[in-house]
N, C-alpha and C positions, 0 to 999 in steps of 0.2 A: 788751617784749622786752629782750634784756639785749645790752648796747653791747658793745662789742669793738672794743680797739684796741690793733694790733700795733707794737711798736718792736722796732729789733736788727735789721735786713738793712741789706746794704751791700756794697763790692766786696774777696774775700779770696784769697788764692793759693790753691791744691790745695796740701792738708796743713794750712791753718788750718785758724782753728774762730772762730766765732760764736757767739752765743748770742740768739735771740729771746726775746721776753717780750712776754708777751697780759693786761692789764688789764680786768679786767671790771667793769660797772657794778650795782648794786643788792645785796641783801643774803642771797643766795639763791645764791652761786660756790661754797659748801664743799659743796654738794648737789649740783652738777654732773660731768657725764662731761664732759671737756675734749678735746679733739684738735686735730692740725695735720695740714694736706690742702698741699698745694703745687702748681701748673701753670707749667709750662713751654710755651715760645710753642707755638702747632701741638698742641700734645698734651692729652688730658684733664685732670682734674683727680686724683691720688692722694690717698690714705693715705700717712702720712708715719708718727703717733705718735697713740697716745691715752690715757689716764691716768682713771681712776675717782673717783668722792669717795671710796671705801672704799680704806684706806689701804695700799698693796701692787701697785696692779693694773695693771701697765700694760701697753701693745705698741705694737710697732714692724713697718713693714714690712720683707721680707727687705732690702729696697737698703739700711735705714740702720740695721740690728741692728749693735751692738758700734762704733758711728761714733755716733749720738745717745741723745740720753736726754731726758725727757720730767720735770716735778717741777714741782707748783704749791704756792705761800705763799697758803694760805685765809686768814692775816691780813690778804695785802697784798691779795687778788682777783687773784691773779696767778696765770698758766701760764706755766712757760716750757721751750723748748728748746734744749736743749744741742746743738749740730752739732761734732764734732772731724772730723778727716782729712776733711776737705771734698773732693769730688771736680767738674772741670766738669758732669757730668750732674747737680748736687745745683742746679746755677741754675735758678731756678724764684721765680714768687712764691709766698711762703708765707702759708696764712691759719690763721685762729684760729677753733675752733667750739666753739659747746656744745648739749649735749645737753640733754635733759628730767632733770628735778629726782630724784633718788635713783632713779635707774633702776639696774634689776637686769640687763637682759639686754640692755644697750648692742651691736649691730654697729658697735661700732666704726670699722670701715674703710669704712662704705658710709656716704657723704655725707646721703642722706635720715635718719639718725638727729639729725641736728643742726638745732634750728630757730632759734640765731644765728649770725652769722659778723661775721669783722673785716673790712677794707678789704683788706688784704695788708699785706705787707710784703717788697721784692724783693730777692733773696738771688741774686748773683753770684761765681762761684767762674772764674778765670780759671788757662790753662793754661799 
């Protein structure tokens, strides 16, 4: 399976911005569908972001359209995300997943599409 490990969470005011970054391990990341899921205490797990190997594709859920952006270095095996105008509701740990290898018809936003994830990484935005 392919490793995942998230850096970049930490404690920010509302109206920073962060940036996460998801390292993946083996030699098979530029053939992945990538995305970030986030939970907050008590609540499910979301959709946050998710990004294609095919070069252009990406989405966001409504809560973080025109606030994140999503953009992976297939040199470095890296995902990362960009958070700006941070809001407290965006506190949540965030995690890092990937999908199945050149997939065409990725759901993105539905968790069962991803068969690695990272640890987290816990993203605090204070009011």
């Amino acid at each position: 399976q392919v490793q995942l490990v998230e850096s970049g969470g930490g404690l920010v005011q509302a109206g920073g911005s962060l940036r996460l970054s998801c390292v993946a391990s083996g030699r098979t990341f530029a053939g992945l569908p990538m995305a970030w899921f986030r939970q907050a205490p008590g609540k499910e797990r979301d959709f946050v972001s998710g990004i294609s190997w095919r070069p252009g594709y990406t989405y966001y859920a409504d809560s973080v359209k025109g606030r994140f952006s999503i953009s992976r270095d297939n040199a470095k095996n890296t995902a990362y995300l960009q958070m700006n105008s941070l809001k407290p509701k965006d506190t949540a740990i965030y995690y890092c997943a990937a999908g199945r290898i050149f997939s065409t018809s990725t759901r993105y936003a539905a968790s069962s599409e991803y068969d690695s994830w990272g640890q987290g990484t816990q993203v605090t935005v204070s009011s």
